[in-house]
KELUMNU-574362 format. One record per atom (N, C-alpha, C, CB): residue in three letters; x, y, z. Coordinates in steps of 0.1 Angstrom, whole numbers, plus 5000, padded with zeros to 4 digits. Glycine has a CB too. Layout:
residues N
ALAXYZ...
This chain:
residues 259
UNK721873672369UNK722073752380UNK722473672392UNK720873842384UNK723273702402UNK723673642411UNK723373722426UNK725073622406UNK723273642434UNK723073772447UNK723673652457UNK721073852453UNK724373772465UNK725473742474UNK724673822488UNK727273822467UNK724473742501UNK724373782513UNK725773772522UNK723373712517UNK725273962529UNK726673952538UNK726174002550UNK727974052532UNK727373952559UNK726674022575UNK728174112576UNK726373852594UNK727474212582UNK728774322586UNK728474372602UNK728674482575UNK729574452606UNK729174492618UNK729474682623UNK730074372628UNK728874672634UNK729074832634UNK729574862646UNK727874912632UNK730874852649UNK732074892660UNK731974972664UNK733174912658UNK732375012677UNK733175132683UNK732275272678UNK734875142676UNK732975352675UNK732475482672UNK731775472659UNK733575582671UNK731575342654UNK730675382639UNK729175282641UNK731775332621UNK729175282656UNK727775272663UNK726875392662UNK727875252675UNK727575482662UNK726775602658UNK726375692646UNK727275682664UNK726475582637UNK726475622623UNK725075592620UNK727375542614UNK723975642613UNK722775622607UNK723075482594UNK722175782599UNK721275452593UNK721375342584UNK721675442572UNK720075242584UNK721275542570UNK721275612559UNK722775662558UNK720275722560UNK723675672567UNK725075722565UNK725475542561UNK725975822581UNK725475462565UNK725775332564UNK725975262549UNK724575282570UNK724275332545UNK723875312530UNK725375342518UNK722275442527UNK725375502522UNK726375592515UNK727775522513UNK726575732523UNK728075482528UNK729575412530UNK729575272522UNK729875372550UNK728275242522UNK728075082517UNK728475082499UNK726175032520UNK727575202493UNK727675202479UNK729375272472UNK726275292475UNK729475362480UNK730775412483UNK732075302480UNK730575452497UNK731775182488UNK732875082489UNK732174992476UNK732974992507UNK731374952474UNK730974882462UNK731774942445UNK729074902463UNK731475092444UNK732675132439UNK733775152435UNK732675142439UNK734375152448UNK736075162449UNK736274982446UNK736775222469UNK735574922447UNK736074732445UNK734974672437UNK736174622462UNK734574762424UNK733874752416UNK733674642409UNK734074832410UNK732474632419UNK731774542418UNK730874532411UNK731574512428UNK730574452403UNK729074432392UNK727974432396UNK728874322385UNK727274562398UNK726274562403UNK725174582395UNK726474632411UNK723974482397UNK722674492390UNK721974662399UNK721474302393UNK721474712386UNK720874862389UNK719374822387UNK721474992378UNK718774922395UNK716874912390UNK716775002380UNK715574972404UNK715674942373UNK715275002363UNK714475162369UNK714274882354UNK714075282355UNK713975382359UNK714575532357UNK714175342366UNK713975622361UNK714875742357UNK715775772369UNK713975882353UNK715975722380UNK716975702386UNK717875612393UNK716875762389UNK718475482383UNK719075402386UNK719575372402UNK719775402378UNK719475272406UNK720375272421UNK720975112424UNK719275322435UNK721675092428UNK722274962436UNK721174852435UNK722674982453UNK721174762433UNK720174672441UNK720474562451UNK719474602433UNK720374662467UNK720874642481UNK719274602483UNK721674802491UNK719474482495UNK718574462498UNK718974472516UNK718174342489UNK718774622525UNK718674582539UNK717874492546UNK718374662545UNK717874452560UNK716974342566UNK717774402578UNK716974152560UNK716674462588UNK716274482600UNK717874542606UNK715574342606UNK717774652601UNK719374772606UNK719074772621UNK719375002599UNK720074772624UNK719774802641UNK719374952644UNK721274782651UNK719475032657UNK719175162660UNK720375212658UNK718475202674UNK720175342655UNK721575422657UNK721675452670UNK721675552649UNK723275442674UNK723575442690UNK724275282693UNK721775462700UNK723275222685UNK723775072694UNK724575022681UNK722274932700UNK725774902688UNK726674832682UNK726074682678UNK727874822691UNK726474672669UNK726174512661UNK727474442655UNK725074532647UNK726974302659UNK727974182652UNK726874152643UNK728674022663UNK725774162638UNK725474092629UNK724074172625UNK725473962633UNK724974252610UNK723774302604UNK724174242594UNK723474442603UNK722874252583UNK722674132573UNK722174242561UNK721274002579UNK722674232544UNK722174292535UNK722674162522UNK722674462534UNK721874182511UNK721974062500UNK721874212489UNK720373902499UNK723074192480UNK723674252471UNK723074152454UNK725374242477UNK722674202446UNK722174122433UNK723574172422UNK720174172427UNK723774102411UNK725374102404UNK724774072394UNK726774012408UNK725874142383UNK725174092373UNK726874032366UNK723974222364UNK727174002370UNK728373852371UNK728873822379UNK729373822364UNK729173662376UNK729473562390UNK730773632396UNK729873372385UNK730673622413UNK731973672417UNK732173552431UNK731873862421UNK733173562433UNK733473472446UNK733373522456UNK734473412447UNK732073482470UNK731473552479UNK732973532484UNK730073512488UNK733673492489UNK734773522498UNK735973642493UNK735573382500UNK736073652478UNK736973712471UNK735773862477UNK737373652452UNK735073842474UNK734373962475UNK733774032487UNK733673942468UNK733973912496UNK733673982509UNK735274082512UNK733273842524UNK736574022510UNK737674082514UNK737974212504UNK738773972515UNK737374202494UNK737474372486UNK736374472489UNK737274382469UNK735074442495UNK734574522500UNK734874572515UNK733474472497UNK735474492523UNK736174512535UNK737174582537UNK736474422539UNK737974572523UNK739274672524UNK738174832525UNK740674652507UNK737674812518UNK736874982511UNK736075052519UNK735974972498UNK735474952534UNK735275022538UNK735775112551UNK734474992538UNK735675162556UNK736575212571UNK736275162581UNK736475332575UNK737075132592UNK737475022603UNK736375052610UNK739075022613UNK735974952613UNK734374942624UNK733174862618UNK733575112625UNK733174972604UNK731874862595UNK733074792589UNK730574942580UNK732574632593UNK733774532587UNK732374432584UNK735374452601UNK733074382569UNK732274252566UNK732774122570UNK731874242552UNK732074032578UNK732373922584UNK731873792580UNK732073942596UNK730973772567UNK730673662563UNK730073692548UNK729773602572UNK730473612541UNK729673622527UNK729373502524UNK730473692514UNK728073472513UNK727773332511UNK726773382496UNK726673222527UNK726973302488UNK725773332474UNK724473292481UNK725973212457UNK723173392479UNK722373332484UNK721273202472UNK721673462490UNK720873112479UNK720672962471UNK719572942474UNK721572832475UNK718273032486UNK717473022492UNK716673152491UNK717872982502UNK715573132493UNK714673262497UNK714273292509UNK713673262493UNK713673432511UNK713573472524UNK714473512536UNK713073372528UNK715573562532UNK716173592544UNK716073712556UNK717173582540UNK715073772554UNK714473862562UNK713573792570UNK713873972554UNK712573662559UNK711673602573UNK712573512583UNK710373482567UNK713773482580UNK714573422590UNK715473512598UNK715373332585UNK714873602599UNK715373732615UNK714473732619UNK715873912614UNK713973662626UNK712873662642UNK712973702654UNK712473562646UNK714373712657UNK714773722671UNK716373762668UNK714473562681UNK716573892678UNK717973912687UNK718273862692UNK718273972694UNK719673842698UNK720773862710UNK721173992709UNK721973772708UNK720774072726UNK721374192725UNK721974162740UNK720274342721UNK723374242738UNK724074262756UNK724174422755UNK726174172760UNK723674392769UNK723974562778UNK724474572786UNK723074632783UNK725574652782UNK726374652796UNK725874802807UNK728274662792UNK725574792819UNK724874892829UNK725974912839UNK723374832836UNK726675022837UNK727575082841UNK727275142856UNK727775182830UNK727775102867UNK727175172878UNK726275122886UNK726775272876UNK725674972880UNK725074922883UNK725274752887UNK724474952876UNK725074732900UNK725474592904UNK725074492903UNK725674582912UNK725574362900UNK724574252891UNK723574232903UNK725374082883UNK723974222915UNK722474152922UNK721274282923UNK722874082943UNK721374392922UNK720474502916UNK720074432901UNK721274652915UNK720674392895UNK720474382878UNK719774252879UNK721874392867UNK720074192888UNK719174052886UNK717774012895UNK720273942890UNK717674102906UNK716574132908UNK715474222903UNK716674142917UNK716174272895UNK715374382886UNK714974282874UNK716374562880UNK715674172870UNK715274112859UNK714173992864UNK716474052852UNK714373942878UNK713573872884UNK711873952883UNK714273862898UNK711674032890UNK710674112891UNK709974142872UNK711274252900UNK711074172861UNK710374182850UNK709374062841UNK711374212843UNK710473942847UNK710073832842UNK709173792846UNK710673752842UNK708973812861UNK707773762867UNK706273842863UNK708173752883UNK706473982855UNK705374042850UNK704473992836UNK705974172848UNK703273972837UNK702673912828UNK702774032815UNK701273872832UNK702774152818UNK702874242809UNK703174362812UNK701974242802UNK704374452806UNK705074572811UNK704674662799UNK706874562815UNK704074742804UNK703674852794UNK704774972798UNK701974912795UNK705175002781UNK706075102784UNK705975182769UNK707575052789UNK706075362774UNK705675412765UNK707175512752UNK704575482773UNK707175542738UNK707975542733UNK707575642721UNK708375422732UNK708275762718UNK707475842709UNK707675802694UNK707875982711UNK706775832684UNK707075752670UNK706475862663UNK706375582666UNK706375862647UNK705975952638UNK704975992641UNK706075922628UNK703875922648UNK702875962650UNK701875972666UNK702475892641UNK702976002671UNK703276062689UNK703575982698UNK702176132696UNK703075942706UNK703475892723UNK702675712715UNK702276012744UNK703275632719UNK702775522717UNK702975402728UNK703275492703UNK701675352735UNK702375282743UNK701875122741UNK702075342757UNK702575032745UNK703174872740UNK703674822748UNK704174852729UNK703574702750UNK703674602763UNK705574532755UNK701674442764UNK706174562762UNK707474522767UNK707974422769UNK707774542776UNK707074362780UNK707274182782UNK707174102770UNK705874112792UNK706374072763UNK705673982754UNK706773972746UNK704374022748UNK707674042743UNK708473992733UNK709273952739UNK708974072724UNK709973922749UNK711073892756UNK710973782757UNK711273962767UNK712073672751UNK712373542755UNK713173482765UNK712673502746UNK714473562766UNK715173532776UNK715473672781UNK716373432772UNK716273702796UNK716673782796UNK717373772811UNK715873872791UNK718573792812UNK719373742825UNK720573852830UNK720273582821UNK721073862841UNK721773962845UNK722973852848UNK720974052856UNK724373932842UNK725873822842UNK726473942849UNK726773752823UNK727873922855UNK729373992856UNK729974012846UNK730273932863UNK730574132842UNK731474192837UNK732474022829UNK732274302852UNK732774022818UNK733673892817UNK735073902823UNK733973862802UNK735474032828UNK736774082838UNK736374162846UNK737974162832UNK736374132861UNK736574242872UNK737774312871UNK736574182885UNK737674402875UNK738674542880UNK738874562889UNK738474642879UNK739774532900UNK739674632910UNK739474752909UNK740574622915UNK738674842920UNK738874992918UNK737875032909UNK740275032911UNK737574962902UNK736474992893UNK734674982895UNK736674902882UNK733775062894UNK732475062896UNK731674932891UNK731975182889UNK730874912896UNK730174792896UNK729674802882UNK729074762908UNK729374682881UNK728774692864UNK728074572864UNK729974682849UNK726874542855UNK726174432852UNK726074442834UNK724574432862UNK725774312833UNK725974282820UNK724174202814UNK727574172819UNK723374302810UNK721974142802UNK722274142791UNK719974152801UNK721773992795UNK721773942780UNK720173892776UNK722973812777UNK719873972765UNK718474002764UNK718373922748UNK718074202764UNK717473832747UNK716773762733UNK715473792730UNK716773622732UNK715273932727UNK714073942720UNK713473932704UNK713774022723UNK712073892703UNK711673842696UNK711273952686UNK710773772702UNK710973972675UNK710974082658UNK709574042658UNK712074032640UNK708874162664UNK707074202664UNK706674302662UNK706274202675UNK705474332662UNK705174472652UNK704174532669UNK703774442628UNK704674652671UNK705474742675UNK706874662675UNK705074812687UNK708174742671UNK709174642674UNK709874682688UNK710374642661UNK710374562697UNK710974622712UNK711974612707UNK710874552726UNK712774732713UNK714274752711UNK714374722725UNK714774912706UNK715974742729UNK716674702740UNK715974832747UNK718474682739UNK715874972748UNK716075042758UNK714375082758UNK717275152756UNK713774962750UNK712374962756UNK712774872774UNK711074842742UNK712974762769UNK713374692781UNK713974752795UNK714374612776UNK714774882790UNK715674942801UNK714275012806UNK717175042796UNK713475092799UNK711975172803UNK711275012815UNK710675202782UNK711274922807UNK710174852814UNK710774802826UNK709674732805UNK712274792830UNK712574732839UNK712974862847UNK713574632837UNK713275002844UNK713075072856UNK711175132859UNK714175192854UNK710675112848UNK708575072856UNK708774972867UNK706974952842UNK708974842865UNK708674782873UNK709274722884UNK708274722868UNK711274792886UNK711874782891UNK712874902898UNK711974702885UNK712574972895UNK713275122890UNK714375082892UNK713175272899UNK715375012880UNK716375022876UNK716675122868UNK716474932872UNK717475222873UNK717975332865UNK719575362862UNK717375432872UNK720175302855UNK721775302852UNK721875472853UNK722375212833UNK723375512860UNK723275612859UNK724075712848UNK723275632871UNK724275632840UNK724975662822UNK723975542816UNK727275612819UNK724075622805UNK723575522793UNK723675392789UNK723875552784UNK723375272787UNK723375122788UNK724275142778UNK721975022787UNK725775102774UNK726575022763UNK725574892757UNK728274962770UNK724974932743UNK724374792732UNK724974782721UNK722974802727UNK724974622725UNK725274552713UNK724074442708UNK726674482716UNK724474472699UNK724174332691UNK724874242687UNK723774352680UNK724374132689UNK725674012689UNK724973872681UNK726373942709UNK723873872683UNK723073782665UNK721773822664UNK722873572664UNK720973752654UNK719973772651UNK719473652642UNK719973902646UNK718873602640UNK718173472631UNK716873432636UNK719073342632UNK716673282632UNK715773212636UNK715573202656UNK716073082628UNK714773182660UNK714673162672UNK714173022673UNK713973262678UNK715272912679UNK714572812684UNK713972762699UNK715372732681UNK713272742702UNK712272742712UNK712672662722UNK710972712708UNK713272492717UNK713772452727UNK715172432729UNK713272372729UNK716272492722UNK716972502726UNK717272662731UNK717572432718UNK716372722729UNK716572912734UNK717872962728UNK716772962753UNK718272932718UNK719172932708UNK718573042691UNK719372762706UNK719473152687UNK719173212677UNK720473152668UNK718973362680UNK719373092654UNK720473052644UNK720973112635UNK720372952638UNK721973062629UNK722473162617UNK722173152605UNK723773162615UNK721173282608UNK720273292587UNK721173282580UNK719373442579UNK722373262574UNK723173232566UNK723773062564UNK724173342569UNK723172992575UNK723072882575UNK722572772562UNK722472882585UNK721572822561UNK720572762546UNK721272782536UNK719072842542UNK721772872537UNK722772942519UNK723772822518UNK724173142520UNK724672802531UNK726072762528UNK725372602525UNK727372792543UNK724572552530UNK724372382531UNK723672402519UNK723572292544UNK723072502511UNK722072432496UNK723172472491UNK720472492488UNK725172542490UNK725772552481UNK726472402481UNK726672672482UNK726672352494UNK727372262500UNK726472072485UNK726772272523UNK725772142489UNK724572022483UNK724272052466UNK722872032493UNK724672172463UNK724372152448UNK725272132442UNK723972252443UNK724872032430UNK725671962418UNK726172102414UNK724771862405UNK727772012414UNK729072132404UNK728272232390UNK730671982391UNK728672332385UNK727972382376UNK728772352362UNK727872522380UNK728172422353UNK728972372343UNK730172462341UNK728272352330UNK730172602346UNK730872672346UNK732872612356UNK729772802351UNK731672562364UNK732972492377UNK733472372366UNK732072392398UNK732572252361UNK733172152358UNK733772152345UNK732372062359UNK733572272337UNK735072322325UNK736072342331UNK734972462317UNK736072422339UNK737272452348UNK738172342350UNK736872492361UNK737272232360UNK737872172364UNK739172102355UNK737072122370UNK738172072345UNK738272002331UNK739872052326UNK736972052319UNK739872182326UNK741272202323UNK742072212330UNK741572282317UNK742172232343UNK743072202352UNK743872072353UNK742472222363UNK742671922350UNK743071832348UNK744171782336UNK742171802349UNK743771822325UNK744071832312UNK743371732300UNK745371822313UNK743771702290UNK743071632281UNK743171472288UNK743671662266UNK742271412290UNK742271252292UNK743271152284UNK740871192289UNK743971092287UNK744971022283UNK744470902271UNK745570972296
């Protein structure tokens, strides 16, 4: 069996797609570029998809992450570009690698999320981030399966900074841009916990809905305040493992018989 990790992303209008509509589109395209897929045992067989930490529905991502298991060898690149044709523009897959390692769910610890706050002006957006940071703890409350739940805000937050627009406009309404790195804890903070906690303690209140993205997710290193790329480990133990025997027949005949 072979398993292949991929990161995909979720564009434009198919930000608003569920993980569960996601799922459908996912197995959907695995079909059409039929791919060899290991099934679970059972009376009702299914894919063996492995998700790791879907974003919310609503918000956009550069980097969601799932590991696909095969039951023959295929070439993560050959196969990232046939599953990409199959699916529809938005969810695009942007990296493939065999996975060579374990754990790649415990290496999502931390986001990069940007928000863009429409109507809102960065020295408002950066004194409102001033005042968050400087709070030892922002309680903010959020409803869940099992009603009103309230959870401190701050604590997960590693970085979090108020930027300009990467183009001004003339004519155009003010806008601020954070860029927010939070940390994967149980309650989990989402971005528009953050928007809750910074209008508590700041009344920052955008007056449309924050534009989110997601733009990575991995390891969080501490002193560089840098999130790395969990797909990192895969490519350097393929980089480092001895040829297979399957590769060094190959090669073998390409060369031809030894003189």
């Amino acid at each position: 069996m072979q398993r292949i990790r991929l990161r995909y992303t979720k564009r434009g209008r198919l930000r608003f797609t569920s993980h569960r509509d996601f799922q459908r589109a996912f197995e959907r395209a695995l079909r059409r570029a039929e791919v060899p897929m290991a099934y679970s045992a059972g009376f009702t067989p299914h894919p063996k998809v492995s998700y790791a930490n879907a974003a919310p529905t609503g918000t956009g991502s550069e980097a969601e992450y799932l590991e696909i298991a095969l039951t023959e060898h295929r070439d993560p690149d050959k196969l990232r570009e046939l599953l990409d044709e199959s699916l529809p523009g938005g969810l695009d897959i942007t990296d493939a690698v065999e996975a060579r390692t374990s754990g790649l769910a415990d290496r999502l610890t931390a986001s990069v999320w940007e928000l863009r706050l429409d109507g809102v002006g960065v020295d408002d957006a950066s004194a409102a981030v001033s005042t968050f940071l400087a709070a030892e703890t922002v309680e903010v409350e959020r409803r869940t399966k099992n009603g009103m739940r309230t959870f401190d805000a701050r604590g997960a937050v590693a970085q979090l900074q108020a930027l300009p627009p990467q183009a001004d406009r003339p004519g155009v309404e003010p806008c601020a841009i954070l860029r927010l790195v939070v940390r994967h804890v149980t309650p989990a903070v989402r971005p528009d916990d953050v928007l809750s906690g910074l209008r508590a303690v700041a009344d920052l209140a955008p007056p449309v809905p924050a534009a989110v993205t997601r733009l990575a997710q991995g390891l969080f290193d501490e002193e560089s305040g840098t999130v790395t790329d969990p797909l990192a480990p895969d490519r350097e133990a393929v980089l480092a493992a001895p040829p297979t025997a399957a590769g060094t027949a190959a090669a073998t005949a390409l060369e031809g018989p030894a003189a």
